[in-house]
Phi, psi and omega in degrees: 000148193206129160211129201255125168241159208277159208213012186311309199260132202259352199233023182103210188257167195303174209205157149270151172240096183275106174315156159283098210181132169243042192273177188263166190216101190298120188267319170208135174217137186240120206261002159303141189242053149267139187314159183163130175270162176219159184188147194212130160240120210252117158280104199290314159023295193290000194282178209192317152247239153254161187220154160241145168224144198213179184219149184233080211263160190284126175292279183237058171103331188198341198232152211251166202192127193295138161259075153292125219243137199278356183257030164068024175260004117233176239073083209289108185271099183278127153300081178293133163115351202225323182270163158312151194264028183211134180250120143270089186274121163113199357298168191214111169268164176211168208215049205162144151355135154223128183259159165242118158274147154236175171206128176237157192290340156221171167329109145345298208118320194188171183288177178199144161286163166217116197243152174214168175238126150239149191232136194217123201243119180267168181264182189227000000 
């Protein structure tokens, strides 16, 4: 059993910086391509405005495909004042690159961290 935690900071965990911008924004990617669940947890605590968030794995190689889900747990719509101040994505297997995007639905104001975790369990 192997399980890759993401260790980018050397200063606690790695942080996303969500521009003031409502474009959409890659918050993490992993580009190994061995089969593997995975789960990423995103602190939001700093958003200010309401946001989506999705994840996306890689198809054939090069090109990525939203994981939109039938039981509504993605594309995840975070709600500020009212959802929790952490997003749970997964677990999830996937066998290929995968992204976590955010978006936010206004203007921030200013950049906001998003410090996040991910855990990537390979399967054998």
């Amino acid at each position: 059993m192997t399980v890759y935690l993401d260790n980018a900071s050397t200063t606690g965990r790695p942080s996303y910086s969500q521009t003031n911008d409502t474009t959409e924004q890659t918050v993490f990617t992993s580009t190994k391509t061995v089969p593997r669940m995975i789960q990423v947890y995103l602190d939001v605590t700093t958003l200010t405005q309401n946001s989506t968030v999705r994840l996306y794995v890689r198809t054939d190689g090069t090109n990525y495909i939203s994981c939109d889900t039938n039981d509504g747990r993605l594309p995840y719509a975070f709600t500020v004042a009212s959802d929790a101040d952490n997003i749970t994505i997964g677990p999830y297997v996937v066998g290929d690159a995968f992204r976590v995007t955010i978006q936010a639905g206004a203007l921030e104001g200013a950049a906001r961290a998003i410090p996040y975790h991910v855990i990537e369990h390979l399967l054998s």
